[in-house]
N, C-alpha and C positions, 0 to 999 in steps of 0.2 A: 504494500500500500504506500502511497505516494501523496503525499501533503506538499501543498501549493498556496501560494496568495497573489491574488490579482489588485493592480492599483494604478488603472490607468480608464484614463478619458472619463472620469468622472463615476468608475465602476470599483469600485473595492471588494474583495470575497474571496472566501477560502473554501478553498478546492480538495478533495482525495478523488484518488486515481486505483483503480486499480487494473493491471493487465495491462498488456502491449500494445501501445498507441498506433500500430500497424495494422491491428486487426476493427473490425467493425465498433462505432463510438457507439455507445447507448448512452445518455445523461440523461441524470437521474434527478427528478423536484420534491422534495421534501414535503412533508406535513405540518402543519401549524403547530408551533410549539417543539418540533423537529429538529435536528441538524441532518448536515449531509450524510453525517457517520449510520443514519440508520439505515444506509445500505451496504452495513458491513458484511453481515452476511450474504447480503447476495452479490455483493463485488467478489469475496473468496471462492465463491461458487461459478460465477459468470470469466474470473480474469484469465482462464485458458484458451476462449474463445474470443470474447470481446474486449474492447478499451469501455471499462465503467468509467466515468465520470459522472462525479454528485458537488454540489457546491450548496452553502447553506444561504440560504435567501434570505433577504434584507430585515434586520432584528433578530435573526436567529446564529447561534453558534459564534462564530467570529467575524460574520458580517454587521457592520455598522449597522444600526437601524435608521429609516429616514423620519428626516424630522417633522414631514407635512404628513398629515391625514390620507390627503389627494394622491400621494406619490404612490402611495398602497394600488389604488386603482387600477385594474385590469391593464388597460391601453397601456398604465406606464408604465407598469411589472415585465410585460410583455418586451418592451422597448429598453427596459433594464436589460432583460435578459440577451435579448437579441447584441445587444452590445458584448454582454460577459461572452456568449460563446463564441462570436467574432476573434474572440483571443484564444478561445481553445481547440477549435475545427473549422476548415473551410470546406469540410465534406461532409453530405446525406449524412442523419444519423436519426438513431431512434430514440425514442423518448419512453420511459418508465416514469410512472407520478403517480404519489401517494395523495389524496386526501385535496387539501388546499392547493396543493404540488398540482394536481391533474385538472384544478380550473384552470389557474395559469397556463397549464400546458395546454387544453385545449381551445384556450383563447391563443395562446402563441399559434396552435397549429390552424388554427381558422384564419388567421390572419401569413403565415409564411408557409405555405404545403409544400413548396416544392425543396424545403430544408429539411423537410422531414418524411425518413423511407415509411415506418411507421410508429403508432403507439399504445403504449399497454397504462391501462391504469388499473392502481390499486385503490377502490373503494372509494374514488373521487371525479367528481366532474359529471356529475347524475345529480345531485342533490340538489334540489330547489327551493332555497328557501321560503319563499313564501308557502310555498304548498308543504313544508316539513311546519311550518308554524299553526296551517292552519287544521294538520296531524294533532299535532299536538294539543289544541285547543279542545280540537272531539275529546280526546281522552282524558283533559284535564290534567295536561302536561306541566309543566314547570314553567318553558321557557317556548310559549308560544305566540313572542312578538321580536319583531330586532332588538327594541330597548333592551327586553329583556334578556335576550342573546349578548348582548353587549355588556351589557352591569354585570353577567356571569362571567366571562371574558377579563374583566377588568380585577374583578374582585379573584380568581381563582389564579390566575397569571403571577398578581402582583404579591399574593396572600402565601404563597407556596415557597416556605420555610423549613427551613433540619435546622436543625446544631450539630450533624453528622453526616459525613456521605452515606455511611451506612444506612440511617434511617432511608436516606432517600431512595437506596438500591432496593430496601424491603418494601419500602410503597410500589414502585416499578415491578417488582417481578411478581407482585400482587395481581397485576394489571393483565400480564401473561398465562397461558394454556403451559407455556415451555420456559426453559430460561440455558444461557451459554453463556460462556468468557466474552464470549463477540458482543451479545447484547448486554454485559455491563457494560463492557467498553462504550459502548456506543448512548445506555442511559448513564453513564458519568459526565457525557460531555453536552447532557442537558443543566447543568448545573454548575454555576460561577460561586466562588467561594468571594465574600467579603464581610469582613469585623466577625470571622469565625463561622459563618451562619453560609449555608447551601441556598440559592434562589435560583431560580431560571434566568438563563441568559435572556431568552425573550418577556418582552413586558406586558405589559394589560394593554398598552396603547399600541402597539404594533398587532395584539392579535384583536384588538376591538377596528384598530381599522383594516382587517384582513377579510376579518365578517362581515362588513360593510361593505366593503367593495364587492364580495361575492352578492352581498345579496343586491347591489347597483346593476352588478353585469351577472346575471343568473347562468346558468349553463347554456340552457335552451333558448337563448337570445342571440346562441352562434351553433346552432344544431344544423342551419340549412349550407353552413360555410365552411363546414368538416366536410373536406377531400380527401383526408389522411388514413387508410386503413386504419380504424382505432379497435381494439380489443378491451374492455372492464372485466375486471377482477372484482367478486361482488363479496361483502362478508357475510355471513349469516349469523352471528350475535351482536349484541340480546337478539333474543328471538323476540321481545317484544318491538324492536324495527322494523321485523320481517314486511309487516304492511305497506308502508311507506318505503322501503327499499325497493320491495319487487313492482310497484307503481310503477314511483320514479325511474329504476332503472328501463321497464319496458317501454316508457315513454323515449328514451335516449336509445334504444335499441330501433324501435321505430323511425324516429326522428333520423336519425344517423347512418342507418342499414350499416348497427356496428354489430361484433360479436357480443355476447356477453355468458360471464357463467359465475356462480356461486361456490366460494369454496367451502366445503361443510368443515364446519368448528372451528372457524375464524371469527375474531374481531375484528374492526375496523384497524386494525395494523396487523393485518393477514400476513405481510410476509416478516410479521417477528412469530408467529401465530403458528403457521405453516410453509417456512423459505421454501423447501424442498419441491411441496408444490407450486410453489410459486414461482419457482427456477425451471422447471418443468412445461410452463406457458410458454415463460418468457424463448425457451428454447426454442419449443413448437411455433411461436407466433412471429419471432424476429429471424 
């Protein structure tokens, strides 16, 4: 694995690499609250074939966070990005995107097709928010408006505290079906140590305006401008989502004439959940 920093033309970010930069690029977009590093595992699995490249997006890991609201924004994220990989390939490549990772990406790929062979997403870029809000309002959910999305974001981000790395590695593997050396590594560098105390690199404000912007530019506001071969990786826990995932995802299956399939006994980070099948798509699919 190969750790990198870019700091040019107005783009700052840290980069891992794994595998030989000869062989086919897949880069990799993170999850809200994410670093790059949570595609350790499937960088060690993928670098005999392909060049992985993962870079932690703006407030996350050791990328600067930006200081406007606005910059979060689809179009710019988009246009961030397109910049960063300018510095890392001037060749077709494929795209892996988790979560928050896989709207940007499919707003990147709506907007640049011909830079991209294809792409796979895990558990992201299906979700609509309004319609997951007004899920949740039938059931008498918690968090069934943006405010309310938002104040949760703010307060959970900014609220999340150890006085130990440890504690924080036992919250984490709580979170997991599995657990490995790869993924502490990888939840260790969720977390910045300062005056003794474990917080998250990322803050309430970078992921409050992440949510905002998703819910500005929804998915299916760029469903008819996907040109891209796209594949979704769907999780299936809680099982209490179930409704609202198999909705939403068939309306993006529809919408998109993309693949899509359910991995049984995943959570929404199905490839810490299940790498192996998920290394297994990604082979069949790229």
């Amino acid at each position: 694995m190969k750790i990198s920093y870019i700091d040019k033309e107005g783009v700052k970010a840290r980069i891992h690499e794994w595998g030989c930069n000869q062989n086919p690029t897949i880069i990799c977009l993170h999850g809200l609250g994410s670093t790059s590093l949570s595609f350790i595992e499937l960088g060690e699995l993928l670098q005999s074939k392909y060049h992985v490249v993962a870079f932690d997006l703006p407030g996350h890991g050791k990328t600067p966070a930006f200081e406007k609201e606005e910059d979060y924004k689809m179009d710019r994220m988009v246009k961030w990005m397109d910049k960063l990989l300018a510095n890392i390939t001037t060749e077709r490549f494929f795209i892996l995107a988790h979560s928050w990772g896989a709207d940007i990406a499919l707003h990147y790929t709506s907007l640049y097709p011909l830079k991209v062979k294809k792409a796979l997403f895990l558990d992201g870029g299906y979700y609509i928010k309004s319609e997951k809000y007004t899920f949740e309002a039938s059931r008498n959910g918690s968090i069934d408006s943006l405010q309310k999305e938002l104040d949760y974001y703010y307060k959970d981000f900014d609220d999340y505290c150890f006085d130990s790395i440890e504690e924080h590695i036992e919250v984490e593997k709580s979170n997991y079906s599995r657990w490995s050396s790869l993924l502490e590594a990888a939840s260790k560098d969720l977390v910045v140590e300062n005056s003794g105390r474990f917080r998250y690199h990322a803050k309430g404000f970078t992921a409050a305006s992440a949510i905002k912007a998703m819910f500005l530019s929804p998915p299916d506001s760029v469903y008819n401008k996907l040109l891209v071969p796209t594949y979704l990786l769907q999780s299936t826990l809680p099982e209490s989502m179930d409704e609202i995932r198999t909705t939403l995802a068939k309306k993006f299956e529809h919408a998109t004439n993309s693949k899509v399939k359910k991995i049984a006994g995943a959570g929404h980070m199905l490839h810490w959940d299940k790498p192996n099948e998920v290394v297994h798509e990604i082979l069949s699919w790229f």
